[in-house]
C-alpha positions in Angstrom: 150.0 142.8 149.5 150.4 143.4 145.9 147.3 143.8 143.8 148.3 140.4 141.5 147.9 138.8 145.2 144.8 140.1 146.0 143.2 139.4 142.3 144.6 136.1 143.1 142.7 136.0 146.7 139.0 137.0 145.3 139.3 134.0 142.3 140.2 131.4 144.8 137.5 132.9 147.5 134.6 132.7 144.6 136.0 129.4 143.0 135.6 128.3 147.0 132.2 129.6 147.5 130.5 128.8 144.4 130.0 125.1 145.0 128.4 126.1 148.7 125.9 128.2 146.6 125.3 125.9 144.1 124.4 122.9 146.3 122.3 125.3 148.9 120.1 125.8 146.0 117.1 123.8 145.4 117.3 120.7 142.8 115.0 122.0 140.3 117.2 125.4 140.3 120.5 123.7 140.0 118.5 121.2 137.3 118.1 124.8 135.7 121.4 126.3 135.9 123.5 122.9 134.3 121.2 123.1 130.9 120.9 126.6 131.0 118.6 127.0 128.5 115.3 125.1 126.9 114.8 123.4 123.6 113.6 121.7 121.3 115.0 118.3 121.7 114.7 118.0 125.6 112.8 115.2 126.6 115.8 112.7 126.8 116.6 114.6 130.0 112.8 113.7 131.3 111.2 110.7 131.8 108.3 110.5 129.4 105.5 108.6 128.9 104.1 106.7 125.5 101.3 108.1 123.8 100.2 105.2 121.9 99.1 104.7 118.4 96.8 102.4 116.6 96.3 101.2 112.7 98.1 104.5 110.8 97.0 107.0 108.6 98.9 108.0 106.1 99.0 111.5 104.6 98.8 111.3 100.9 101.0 114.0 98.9 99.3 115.4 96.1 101.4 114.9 93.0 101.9 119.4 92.7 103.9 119.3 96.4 106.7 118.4 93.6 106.8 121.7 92.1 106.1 124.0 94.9 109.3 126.0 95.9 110.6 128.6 98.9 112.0 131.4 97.4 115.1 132.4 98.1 114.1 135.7 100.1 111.7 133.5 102.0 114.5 130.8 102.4 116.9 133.3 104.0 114.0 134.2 106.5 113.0 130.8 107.9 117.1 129.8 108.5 117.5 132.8 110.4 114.7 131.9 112.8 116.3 128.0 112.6 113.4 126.0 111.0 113.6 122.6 111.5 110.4 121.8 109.4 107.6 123.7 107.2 104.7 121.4 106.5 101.1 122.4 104.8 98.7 120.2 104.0 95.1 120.8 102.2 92.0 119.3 101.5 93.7 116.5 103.6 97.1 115.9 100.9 100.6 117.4 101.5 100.7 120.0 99.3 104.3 121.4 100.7 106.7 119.6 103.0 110.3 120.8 103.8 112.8 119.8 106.7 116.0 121.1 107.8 119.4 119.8 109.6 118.7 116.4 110.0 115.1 116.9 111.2 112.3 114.9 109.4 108.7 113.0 108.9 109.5 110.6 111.9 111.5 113.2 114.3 110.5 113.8 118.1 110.6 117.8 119.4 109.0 119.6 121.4 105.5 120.7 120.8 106.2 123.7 124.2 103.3 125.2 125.3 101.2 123.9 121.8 100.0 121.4 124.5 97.9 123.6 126.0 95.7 123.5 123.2 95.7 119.3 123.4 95.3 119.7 126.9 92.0 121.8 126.1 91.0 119.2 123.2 90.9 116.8 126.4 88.8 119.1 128.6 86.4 118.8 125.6 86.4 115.1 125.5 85.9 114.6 128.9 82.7 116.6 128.9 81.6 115.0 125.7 82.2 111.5 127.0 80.1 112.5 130.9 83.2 112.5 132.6 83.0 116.2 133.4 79.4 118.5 133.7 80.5 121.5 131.7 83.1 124.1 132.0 81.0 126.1 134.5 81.5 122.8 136.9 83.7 123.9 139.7 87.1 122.9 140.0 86.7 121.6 143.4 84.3 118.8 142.4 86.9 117.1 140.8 89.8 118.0 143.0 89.4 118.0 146.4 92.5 119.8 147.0 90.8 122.7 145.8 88.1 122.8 148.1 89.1 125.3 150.1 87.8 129.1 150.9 90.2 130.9 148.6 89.7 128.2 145.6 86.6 126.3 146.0 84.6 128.7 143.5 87.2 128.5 140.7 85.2 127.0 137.4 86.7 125.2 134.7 86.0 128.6 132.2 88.1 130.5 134.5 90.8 128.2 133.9 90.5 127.7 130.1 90.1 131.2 129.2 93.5 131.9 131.2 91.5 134.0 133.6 91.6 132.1 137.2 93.5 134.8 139.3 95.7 132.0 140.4 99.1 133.4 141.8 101.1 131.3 139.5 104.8 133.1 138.7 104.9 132.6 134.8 108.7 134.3 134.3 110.8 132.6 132.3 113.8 134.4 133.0 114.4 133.7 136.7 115.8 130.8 138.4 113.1 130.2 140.9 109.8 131.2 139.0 107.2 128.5 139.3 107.0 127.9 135.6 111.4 127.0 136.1 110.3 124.7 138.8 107.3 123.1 136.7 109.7 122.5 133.9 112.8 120.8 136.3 111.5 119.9 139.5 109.8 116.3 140.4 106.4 117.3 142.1 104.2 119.1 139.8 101.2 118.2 141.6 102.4 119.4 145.0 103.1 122.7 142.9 99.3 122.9 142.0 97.7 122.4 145.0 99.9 125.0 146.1 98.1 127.5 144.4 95.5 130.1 145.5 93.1 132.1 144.1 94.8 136.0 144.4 92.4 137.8 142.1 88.6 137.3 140.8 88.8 135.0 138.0 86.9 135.4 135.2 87.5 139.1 134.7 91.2 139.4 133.6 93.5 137.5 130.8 96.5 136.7 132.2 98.6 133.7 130.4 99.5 131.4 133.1 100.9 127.8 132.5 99.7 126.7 135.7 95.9 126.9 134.2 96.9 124.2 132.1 98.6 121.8 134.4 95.3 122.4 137.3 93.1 120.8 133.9 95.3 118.4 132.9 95.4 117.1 136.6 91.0 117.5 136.4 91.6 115.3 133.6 93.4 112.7 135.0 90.8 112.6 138.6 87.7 113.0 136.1 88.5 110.2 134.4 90.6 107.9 136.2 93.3 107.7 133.4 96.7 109.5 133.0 96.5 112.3 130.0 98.9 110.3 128.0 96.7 107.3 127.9 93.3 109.3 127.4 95.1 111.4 124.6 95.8 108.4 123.1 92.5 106.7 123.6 90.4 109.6 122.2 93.0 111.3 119.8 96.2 109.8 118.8 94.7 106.4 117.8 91.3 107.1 116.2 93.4 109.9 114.4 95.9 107.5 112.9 99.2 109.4 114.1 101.8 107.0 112.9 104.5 107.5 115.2 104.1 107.7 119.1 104.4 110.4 121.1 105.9 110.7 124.3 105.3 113.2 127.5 107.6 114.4 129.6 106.9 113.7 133.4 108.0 115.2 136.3 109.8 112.1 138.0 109.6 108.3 136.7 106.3 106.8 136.6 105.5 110.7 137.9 103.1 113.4 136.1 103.0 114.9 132.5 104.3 118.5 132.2 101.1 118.9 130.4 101.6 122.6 129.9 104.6 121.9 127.4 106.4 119.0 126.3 104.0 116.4 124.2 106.9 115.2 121.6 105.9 114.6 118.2 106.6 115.2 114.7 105.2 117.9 111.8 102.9 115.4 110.3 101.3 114.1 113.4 101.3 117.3 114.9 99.3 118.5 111.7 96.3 116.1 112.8 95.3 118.4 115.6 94.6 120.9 113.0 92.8 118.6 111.2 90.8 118.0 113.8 89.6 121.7 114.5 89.1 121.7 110.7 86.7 118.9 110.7 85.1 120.2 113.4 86.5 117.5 115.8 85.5 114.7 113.3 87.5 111.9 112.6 87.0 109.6 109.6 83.1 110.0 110.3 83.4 109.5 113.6 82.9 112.7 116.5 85.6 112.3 119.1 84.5 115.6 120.2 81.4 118.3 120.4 81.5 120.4 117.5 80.2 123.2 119.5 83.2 123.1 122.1 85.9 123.1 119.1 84.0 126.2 117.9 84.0 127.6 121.3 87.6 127.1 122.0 88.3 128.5 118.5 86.7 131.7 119.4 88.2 134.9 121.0 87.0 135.2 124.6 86.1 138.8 124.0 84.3 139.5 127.3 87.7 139.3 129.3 90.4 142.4 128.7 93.9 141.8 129.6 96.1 143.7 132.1 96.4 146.5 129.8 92.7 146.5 129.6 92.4 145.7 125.9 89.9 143.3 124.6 91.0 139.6 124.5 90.2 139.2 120.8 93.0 136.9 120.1 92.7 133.7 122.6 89.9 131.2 123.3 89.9 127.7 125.1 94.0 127.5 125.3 93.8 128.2 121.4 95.2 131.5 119.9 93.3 133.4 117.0 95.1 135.3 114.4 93.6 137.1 112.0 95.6 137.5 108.8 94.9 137.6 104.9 91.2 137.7 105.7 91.5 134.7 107.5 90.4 133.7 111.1 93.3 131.3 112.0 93.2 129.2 115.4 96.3 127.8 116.0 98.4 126.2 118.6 101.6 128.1 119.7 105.3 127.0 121.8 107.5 128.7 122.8 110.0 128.5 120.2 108.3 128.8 117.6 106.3 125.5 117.5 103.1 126.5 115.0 100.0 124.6 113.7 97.5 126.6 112.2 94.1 125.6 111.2 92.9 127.5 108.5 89.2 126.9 108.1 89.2 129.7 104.5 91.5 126.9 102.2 90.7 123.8 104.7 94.3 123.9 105.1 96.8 122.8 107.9 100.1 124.6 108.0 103.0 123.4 111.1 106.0 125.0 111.3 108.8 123.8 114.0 111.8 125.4 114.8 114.3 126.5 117.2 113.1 130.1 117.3 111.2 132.7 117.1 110.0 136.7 116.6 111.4 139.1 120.1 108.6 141.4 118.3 105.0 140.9 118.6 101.7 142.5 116.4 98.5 142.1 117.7 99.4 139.3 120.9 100.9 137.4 118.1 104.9 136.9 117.1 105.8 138.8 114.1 107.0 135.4 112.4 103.3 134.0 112.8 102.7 136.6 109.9 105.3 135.2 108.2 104.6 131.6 108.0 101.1 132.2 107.0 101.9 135.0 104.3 103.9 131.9 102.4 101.3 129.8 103.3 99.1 131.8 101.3 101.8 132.5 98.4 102.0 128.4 98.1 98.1 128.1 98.5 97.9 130.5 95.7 100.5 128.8 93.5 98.8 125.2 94.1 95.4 126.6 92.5 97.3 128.1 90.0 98.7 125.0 88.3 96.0 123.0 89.5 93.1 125.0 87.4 95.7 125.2 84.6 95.9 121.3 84.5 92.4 120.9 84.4 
């Protein structure tokens, strides 16, 4: 047998066998394996769900957006990481707005794993409307499936401060990690009420995305109401958002990946900052405690991480970065998906994009600093011409 022959022999034997692999693998995985990869513009593969607006609100530009530029160095930066959009907004105005290959004010992406900060914005709302006791209520009041030996303690801080001990496999690399399944498979909730208790919550920072699905699904039983329509009764309505969001389910008519994949666009997505900004009032009206959106804005510094380092860099599902003298909650995907609420120059800055920094400083992506340093450079420039035209 020649050695042509027997190269010959192996092709046609794996050509033969990889179907019978393929098919013996669960659906979610072989979901997984034909798109290969995330992004940004995923949710026509899902079934979503409307999040529903009201009367709009408008941003209004301030006449100096006109004459605020990128440089070119800066320019070179955000194409490499593929920015799709680069909005800041002060004192309420759009000061600078800038979109990129086709992208713009009314386009749908991903928000990733920025929901987890919405999700927690709900977990607020609930308790300020008597729907839920307080965070230290236990998890098992409100979902029975919990009630058990290993979970029946669990508290609601456990779960927002990312610190439930829940044995949740957040890789992101491998084809059967529970967060592959969350994103491509069709029964979340089974997938959550799957979970146990493994180590002592409230003691050690670990990022899981299951914490955010177990309160998004407290939501839902606390209330009665599905988080797209109570995001858009307490949030997206009385905060004027002027297109509709949508959030990708797990199955028709199913349950909202609520640890990823609320779709929206930079300027909507810019009213959540807005929100933390005003303290979680809207147009005079509170549609949330002021002392929970300070608490969520705060670093949980009594937990360490698994390096045993201080958690002074996460609060409620809301990342804090500390940059130019600034102490900057923001919301953070996977890709790069950025709004940060900077409380210093009442300014909103979103950026959205297709990636981001491999490197990190502090817990935070080395891009973070970037889109904040021009922030600042812009914010700078705006005072600038606006004292001189005074």
């Amino acid at each position: 047998m020649t050695k042509r022959f027997k190269r010959i022999r192996t092709i046609v034997l794996i050509i033969a066998i990889l179907p019978a692999i393929y098919f013996s693998l669960p659906k979610y995985a072989q979901t997984a394996l034909i798109y290969q990869k995330v992004g940004i513009d995923d949710y026509p593969i899902f079934h979503n769900r409307t999040v529903e607006t009201a009367e709009a609100q408008e941003w209004k530009t301030n006449e100096i957006a006109t004459e605020l530029k990128l440089d070119k160095e800066t320019l070179k930066k955000f194409d490499e990481l593929q920015t799709i959009a680069y909005l800041l907004i002060k004192d309420g105005e759009i000061i600078f707005e800038q979109y990129w290959d086709g992208y713009g004010t009314e386009s749908l992406s991903n928000s990733f794993s920025m929901a987890k900060s919405i999700v927690s914005l709900l977990i607020g709302a609930a308790i300020y409307d008597g729907f839920i006791k307080s965070i230290d209520q236990p998890i098992s009041e409100i979902i029975p499936e919990f009630n058990t030996s290993a979970n029946k303690n669990l508290k609601i801080r456990d779960v927002l401060t990312m610190s439930s001990g829940l044995n949740w496999d957040e890789s992101y690399g491998s084809l059967f990690s529970t967060t592959t399944e969350a994103y491509y498979g069709k029964d979340i909730k089974n997938l959550i009420y799957g979970l146990e208790v493994v180590e002592e919550p409230g003691k050690v920072f670990k990022y899981l995305s299951g914490n955010t699905q177990l309160l998004a699904l407290l939501v839902e039983n606390a209330t009665g109401k599905n988080i797209s329509e109570y995001a858009g009764e307490k949030f997206w309505k009385p905060m004027g958002a002027v297109n509709e969001a949508l959030w990708c389910l797990d199955n028709k008519n199913g349950t909202e990946k609520a640890y990823c994949c609320f779709n929206s666009n930079a300027r909507d997505f810019a009213r959540w900052g807005q929100l933390v900004l005003n303290q979680g009032v809207w147009n005079k009206d509170t549609l949330i405690s002021p002392e929970y959106i300070t608490a969520s804005t705060k670093p949980v510094e009594h937990l360490q991480n698994t390096n045993g380092e201080d958690v002074n860099y996460y609060g409620y599902m809301w990342w804090i970065q500390h940059v130019n003298n600034w102490e900057v909650p923001y919301m953070r995907g996977i890709l790069g998906q950025y709004v940060f609420a900077i409380p210093e120059e009442n300014a909103v800055l979103v950026r959205l994009g297709h990636l981001r920094s491999k490197t990190y400083t502090n817990h935070h992506p080395d891009d973070t600093y970037l889109y904040l340093e021009t922030a600042k450079k812009l914010l700078d420039e705006y005072k600038k011409i606006y004292y001189e035209g005074e």
